[in-house]
N, C-alpha and C positions, 0 to 999 in steps of 0.2 A: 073403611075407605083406605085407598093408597094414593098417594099424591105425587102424580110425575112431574118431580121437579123442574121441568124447562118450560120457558114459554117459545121455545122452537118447534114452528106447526108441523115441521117434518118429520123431526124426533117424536113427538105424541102420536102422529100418526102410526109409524114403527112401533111404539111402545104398547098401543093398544092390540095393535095385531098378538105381539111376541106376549102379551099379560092378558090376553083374552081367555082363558081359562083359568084367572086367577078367581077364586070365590069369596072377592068383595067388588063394590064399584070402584072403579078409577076416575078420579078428578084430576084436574088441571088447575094450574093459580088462576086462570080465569072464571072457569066454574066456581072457583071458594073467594070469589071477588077478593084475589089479592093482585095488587101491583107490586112485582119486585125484581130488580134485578140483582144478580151476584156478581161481583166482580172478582171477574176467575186471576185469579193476579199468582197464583203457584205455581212453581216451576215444574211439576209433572202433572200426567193425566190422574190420577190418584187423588192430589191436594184438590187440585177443582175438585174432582165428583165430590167429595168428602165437605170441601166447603160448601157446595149447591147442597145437597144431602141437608144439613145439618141447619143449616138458617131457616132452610123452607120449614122442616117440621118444628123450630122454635119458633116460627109465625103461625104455624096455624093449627099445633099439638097434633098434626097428624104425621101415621109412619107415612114417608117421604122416601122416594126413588129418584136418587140424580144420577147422569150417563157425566163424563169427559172425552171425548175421542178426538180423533184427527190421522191423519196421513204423514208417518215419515219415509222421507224418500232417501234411498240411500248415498245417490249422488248429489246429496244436498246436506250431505251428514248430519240426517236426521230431520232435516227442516220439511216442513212448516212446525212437525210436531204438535206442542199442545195451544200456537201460536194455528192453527190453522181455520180456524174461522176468523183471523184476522190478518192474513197474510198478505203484503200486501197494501195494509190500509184500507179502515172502516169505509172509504169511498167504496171498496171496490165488491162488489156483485159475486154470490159462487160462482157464474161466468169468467167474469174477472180474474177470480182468483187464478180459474182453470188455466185463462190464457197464461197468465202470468209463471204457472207453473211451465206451461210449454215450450214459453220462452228462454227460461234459465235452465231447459236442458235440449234444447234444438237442436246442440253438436254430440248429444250423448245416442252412443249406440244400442242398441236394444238389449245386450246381455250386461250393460249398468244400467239398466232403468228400472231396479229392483223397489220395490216399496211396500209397507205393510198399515193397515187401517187398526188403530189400538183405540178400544173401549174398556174404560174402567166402571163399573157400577158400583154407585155406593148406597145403600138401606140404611135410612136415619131414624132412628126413636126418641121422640118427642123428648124422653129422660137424657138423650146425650148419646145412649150406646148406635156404635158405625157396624157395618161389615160393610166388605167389598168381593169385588170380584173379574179378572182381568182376562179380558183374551184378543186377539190379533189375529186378523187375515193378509194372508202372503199374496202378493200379486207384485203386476208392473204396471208405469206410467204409459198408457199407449201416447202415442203420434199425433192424434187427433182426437176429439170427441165423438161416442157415438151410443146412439141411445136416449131414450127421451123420460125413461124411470129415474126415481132416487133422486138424489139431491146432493150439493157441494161436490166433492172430486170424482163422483162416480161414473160421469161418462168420460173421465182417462185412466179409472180405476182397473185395470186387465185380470181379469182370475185367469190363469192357465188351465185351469181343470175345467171351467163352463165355457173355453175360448170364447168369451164376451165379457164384457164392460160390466160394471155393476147396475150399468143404468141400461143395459140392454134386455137382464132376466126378469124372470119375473120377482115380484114380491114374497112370492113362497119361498122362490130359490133363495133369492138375497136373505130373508130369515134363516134360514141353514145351512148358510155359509158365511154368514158375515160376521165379523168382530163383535157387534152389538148382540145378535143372538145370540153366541156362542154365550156372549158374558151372561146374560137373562138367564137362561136355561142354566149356568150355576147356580145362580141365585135365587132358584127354582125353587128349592127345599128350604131354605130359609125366612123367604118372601112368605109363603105356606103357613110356618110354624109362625110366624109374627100377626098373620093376619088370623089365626086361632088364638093368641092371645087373650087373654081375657081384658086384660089390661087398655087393650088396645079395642077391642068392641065396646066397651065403655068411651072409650076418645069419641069413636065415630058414632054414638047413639046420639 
């Protein structure tokens, strides 16, 4: 078994697609009846993934898959960053957020509305040992929302190369261009070798 560390229905959704031809089952802390939340309190996308990572699999001795990502926008130097599912204020909606974002750059013109989506992965073993693996998609803040895919900043998300939003391609595409994929598929061959372990089909018998 692999255990996708979030309880974010969005992210598991993602993750199942991009780990569907992993050859073990994949769980959720729902499925393994756990409650938990991590309190991502690190100052980069790295220290989360690495702290989600590493609690999950000392609750419930499985290898464990935890994501950190978010949106830094360059006219905001750097913000939301790894603050970006909280941007804002827990009141506020990925809607919310979106507006929010639109509003703190209203006066900016389209060649500074630069921004990139960064995912860290981190692979936890029950024993302690991390790896990780980091990658980032280049895009801009559009104008307006558009798009009815994805989830949090995607429909002001702009890829230049799909001229559309991340919430207007499909699911295929967004897997082969996005931040999160890109990270997966490094973590391809190690994900692989851990779940050949022997060690580890012992955890999950």
């Amino acid at each position: 078994m692999l255990l996708i560390a979030t309880n974010n229905q969005h992210k598991v959704s993602e993750f199942r697609r991009l780990l569907g031809d992993m050859p073990c089952r994949l769980v959720t802390p729902r499925d393994v009846g756990l409650e938990l939340d991590v309190e991502e309190d690190g100052v980069t996308f790295a220290e989360n993934a690495a702290k989600k990572a590493r609690v999950f699999a000392a609750a419930t001795g499985l290898l464990s898959l935890a994501d950190d990502s978010g949106i830094e926008v360059d006219a905001l130097d750097g913000r939301p960053g790894v603050y970006s599912a909280r941007y804002g204020g827990p009141e506020l909606s990925d809607e919310g957020r979106v507006h929010l974002m639109l509003r703190e750059l209203v006066d900016v013109p389209v060649e500074q509305r630069g921004c990139r989506y960064v995912a860290v992965i981190a692979i936890a073993w029950p024993d302690g040992r991390l790896e990780q693996f980091e990658d980032a998609c280049e895009g801009r803040v559009a104008f307006e929302p558009s798009g009815a895919n994805g989830f949090g900043y995607d429909p002001v998300f702009y890829v230049p190369s799909e001229d559309a939003t991340m919430a207007e391609i499909s699911s295929e595409a967004k897997d082969r261009i996005s931040h999160r994929g890109i990270a997966v598929r490094k973590a391809a061959d190690s994900l692989r070798r851990a779940i050949a372990d022997p060690n580890i089909a012992r955890i999950d018998a």
